[in-house]
C-alpha positions in Angstrom: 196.2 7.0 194.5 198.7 6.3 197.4 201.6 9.0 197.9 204.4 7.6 199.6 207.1 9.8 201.0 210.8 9.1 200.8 212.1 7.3 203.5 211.1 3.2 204.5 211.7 0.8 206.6 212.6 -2.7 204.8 211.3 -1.3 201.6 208.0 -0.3 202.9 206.9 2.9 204.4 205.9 4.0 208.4 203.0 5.9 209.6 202.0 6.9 212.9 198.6 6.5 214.6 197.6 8.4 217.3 195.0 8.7 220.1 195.6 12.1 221.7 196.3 10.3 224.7 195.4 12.6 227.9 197.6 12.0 230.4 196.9 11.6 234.2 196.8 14.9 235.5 196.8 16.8 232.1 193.9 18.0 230.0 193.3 17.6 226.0 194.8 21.3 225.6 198.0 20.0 226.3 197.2 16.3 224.2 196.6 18.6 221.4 199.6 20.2 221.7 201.9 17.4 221.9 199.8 16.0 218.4 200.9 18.8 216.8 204.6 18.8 218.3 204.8 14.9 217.1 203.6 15.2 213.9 206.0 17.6 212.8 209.0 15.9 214.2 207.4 13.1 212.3 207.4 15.1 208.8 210.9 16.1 209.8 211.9 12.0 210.0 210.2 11.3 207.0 207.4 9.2 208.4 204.1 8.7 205.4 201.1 9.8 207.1 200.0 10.5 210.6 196.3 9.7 211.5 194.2 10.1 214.2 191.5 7.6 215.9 188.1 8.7 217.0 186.8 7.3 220.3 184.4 8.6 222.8 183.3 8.7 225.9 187.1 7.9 227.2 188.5 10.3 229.4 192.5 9.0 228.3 191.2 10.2 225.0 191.0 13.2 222.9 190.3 12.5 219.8 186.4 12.5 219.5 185.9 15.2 217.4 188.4 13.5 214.4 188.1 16.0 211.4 188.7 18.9 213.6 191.9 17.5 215.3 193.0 16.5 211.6 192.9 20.0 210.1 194.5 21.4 213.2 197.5 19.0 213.0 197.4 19.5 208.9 197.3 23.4 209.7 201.0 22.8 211.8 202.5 20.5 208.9 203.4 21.1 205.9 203.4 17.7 203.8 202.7 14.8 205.6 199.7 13.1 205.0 197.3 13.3 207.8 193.8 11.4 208.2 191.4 9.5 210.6 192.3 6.0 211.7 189.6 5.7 211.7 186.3 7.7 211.7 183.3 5.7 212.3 181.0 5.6 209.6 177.8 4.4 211.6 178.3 7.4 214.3 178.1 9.8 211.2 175.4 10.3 208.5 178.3 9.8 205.3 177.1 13.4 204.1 178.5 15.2 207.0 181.8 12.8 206.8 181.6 14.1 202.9 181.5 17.5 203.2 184.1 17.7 206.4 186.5 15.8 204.5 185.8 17.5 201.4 186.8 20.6 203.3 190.0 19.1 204.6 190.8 18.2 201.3 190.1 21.9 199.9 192.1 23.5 202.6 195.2 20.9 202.4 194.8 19.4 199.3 196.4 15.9 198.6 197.4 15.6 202.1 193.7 14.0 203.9 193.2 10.2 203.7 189.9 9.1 205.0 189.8 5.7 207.1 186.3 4.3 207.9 186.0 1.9 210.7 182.4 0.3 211.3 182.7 0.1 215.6 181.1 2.5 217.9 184.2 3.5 219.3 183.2 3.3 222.6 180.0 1.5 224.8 176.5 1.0 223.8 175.6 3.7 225.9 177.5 6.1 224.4 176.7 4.4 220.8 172.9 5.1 221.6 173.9 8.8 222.4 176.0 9.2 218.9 173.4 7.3 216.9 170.4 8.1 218.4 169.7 4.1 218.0 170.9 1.0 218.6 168.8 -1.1 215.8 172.5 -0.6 213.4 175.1 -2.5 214.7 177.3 -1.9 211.6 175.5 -4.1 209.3 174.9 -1.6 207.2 177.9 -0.1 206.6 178.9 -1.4 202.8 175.9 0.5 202.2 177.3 3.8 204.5 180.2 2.8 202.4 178.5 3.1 199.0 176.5 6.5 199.9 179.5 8.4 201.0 181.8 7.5 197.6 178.4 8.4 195.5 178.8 11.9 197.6 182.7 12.5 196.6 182.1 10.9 192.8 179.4 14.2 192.7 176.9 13.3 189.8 175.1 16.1 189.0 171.7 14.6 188.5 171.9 13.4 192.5 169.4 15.7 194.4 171.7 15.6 197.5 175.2 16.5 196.9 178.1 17.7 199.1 179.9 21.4 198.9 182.8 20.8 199.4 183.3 16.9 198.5 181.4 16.8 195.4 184.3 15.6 192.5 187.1 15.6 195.0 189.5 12.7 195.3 190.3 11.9 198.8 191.5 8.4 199.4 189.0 6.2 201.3 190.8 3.9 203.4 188.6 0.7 205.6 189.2 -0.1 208.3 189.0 -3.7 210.7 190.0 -5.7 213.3 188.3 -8.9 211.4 187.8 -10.4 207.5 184.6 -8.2 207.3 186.2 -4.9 206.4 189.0 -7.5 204.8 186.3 -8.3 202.3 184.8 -5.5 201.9 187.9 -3.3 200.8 188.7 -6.5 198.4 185.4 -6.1 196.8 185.8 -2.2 196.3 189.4 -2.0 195.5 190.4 -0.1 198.0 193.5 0.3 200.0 193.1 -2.0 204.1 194.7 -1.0 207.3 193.8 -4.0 210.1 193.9 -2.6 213.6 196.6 -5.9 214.3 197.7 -3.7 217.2 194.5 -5.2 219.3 193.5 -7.8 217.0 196.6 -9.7 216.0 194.1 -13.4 216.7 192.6 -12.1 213.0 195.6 -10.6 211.4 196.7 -13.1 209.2 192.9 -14.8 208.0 191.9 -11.0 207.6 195.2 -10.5 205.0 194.6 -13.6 203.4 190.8 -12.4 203.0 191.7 -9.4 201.2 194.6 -10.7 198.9 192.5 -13.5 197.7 189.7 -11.5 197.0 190.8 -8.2 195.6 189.0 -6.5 192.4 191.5 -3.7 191.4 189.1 -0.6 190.9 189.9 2.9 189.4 191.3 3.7 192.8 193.7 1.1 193.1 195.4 -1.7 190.5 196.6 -4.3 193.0 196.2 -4.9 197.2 198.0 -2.5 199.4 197.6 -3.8 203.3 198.6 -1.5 206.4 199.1 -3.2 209.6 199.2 -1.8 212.8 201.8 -2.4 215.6 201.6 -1.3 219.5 205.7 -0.5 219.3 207.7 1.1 222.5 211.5 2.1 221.7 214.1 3.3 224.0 217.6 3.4 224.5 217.7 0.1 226.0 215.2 -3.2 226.7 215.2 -2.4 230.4 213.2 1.0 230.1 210.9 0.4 226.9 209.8 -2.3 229.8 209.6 0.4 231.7 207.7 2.5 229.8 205.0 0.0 228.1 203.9 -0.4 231.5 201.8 2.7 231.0 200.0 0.8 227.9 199.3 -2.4 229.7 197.9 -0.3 232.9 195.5 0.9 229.9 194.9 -2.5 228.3 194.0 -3.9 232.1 191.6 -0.8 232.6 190.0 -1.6 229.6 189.4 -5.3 230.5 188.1 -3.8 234.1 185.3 -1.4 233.0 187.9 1.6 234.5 187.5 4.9 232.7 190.7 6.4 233.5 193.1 8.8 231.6 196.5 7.7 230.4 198.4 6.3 233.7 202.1 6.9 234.0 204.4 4.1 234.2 205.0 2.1 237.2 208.3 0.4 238.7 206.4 -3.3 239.8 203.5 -3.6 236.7 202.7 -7.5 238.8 200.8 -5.4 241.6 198.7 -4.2 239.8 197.2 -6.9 238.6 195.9 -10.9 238.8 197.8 -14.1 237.9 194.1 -14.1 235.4 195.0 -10.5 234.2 198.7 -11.3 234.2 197.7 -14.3 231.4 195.8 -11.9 229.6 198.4 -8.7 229.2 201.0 -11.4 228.5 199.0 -13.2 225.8 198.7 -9.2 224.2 202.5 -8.5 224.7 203.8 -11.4 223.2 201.7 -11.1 219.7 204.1 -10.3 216.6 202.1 -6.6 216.3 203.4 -5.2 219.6 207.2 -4.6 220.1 209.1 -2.9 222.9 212.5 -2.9 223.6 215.9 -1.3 221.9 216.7 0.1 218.5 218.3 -3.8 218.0 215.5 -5.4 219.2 213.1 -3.1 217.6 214.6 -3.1 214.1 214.5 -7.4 214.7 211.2 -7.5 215.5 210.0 -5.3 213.0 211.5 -7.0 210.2 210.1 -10.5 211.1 207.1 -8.9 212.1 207.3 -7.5 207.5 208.5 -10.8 206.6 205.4 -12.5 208.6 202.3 -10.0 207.3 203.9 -8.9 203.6 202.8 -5.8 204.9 203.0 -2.5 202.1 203.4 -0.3 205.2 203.3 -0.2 209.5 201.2 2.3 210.9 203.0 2.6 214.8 200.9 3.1 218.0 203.1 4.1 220.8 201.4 4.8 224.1 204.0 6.5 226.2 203.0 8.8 228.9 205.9 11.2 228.8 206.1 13.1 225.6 210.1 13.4 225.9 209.9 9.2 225.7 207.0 9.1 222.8 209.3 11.5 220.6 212.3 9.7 221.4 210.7 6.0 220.6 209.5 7.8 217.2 212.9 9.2 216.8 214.5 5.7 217.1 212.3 4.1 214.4 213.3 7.4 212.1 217.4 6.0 212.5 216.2 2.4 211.5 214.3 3.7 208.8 217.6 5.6 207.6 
């Protein structure tokens, strides 16, 4: 079942997703550190859950190894709920993802959600090197799917069964940036989150996917849809500008091939790029799933951003280099959540 904590925003809860960002300069010690520092603030303002993203091969990222990062940041908290946004099933045989989250969810129970995303998380090289294959592109996952909830439902006449995971109940999440995991978690009754923070193109088919389609299933009665949302708050329009400048440096990276850590922000964000490139950031920044700007605009967008998606809650990116800024955007969506 989904536990919601006590304070929303428009009637719905917000959650935070986060990368572990490493900034330029700085090393995952200090990433790690500022996880930790953010989620409790986050407890403290009464956001629902605070997951973290695996990726690899990234050197702006530290969040590869997923389960251990989650029990380090549930080890510093004391209620929030705290879970993987996602992990990726295919990397993983869904034993291993069993037992590890059956651990989690013996050493902080009722506080580890478990999302499940189908990507690589990173290149085909790198895929090769996590899978040992390329001949699974992700086709296979319902049946990844299937193989891990058979693991957690613990039948005692299965010759393989996980210690811990066997008869827990920790909330399986999917994951998607398209209508196949849309469909898939209609099928299964299970609760969506659609990555609309990179994907917004899909975000309203994928939604309408999953409403039509949903079978309620012992784990839940009727649809519950997270969306994501690339948001950048500050005390004024003028420096959330500012700021985001750091997250389009990494969205133009991305489109180059660069393998770069987390760039700080930048006074004249037009030299750094094409009029092409210019296009393509501006197409991102102006979809409904990624806000900057002040609490006023912020609290505006957010709400026609509800009104547009029906969303049951907002899971909240925010890729600020200074740590200062991050806890101070998060802080500003905790006052328009009061």
């Amino acid at each position: 079942m989904i536990r919601e904590r006590a304070k929303h925003f428009s009637g719905i809860p917000l959650s935070i997703l986060d990368l572990a960002m490493i900034n330029e300069g700085s090393h995952a010690g200090q990433s790690f550190k500022n996880s930790v520092d953010l989620a409790q603030h986050a407890e403290d303002w009464g956001f629902n859950r605070y997951w973290l993203a695996e990726h690899h091969n990234m050197p702006g990222v530290a969040s590869s190894a997923t389960s251990i990062i989650i029990g380090h940041v549930a080890q510093e908290t004391k209620d929030i709920r705290v879970g993987s946004g996602g992990v990726m099933l295919p990397n993983h045989a869904p034993l291993v993802i069993a037992e590890q989250f059956g651990t989690l969810d013996a050493m902080y129970p009722g506080r580890i959600d478990l999302g499940l995303g189908r990507a690589p998380g990173s290149d085909q090289a790198t895929a090769y090197a996590l899978r040992r294959t390329l001949q699974s592109g992700g086709e296979d996952f319902p049946q990844q799917v299937e193989e891990l909830r058979m693991y957690f439902a613990g039948n005692p006449t299965d010759r393989v069964r996980a210690f811990p995971g066997a008869g827990q109940n920790v909330p399986i999440w999917l994951l998607g940036s398209s209508g196949f995991s849309a469909q898939l978690s209609a099928e299964l009754g299970l609760p969506f989150s659609f990555a609309s923070h990179f994907a917004p193109q899909f975000m309203m088919q994928a939604l309408q996917i999953y409403h039509q389609n949903f079978r309620p299933s012992k784990d839940l009665q009727k649809p519950y849809a997270m969306m994501g949302v690339n948001l950048i708050a500050a005390d004024t329009d003028e420096k959330a500008q500012y700021l985001a400048t750091s997250m389009q440096q990494q969205f133009l990276n991305i489109r180059q091939g660069k393998m770069t850590q987390f760039n700080p922000p930048i006074e004249d964000i037009h030299a750094v790029w094409s009029p092409f490139e210019q296009e393509a950031v501006a197409q991102q920044s102006q979809a409904p799933s990624v806000i900057i700007g002040s609490p006023e605009t912020v609290k505006r967008k957010l709400e026609e951003f509800v009104e547009m998606t029906k969303a049951d809650e907002l899971i909240i990116s925010s890729g600020i280099f200074d740590h200062e800024e991050r806890l101070r955007s998060y802080e500003i969506l905790s006052e328009i959540m009061k």
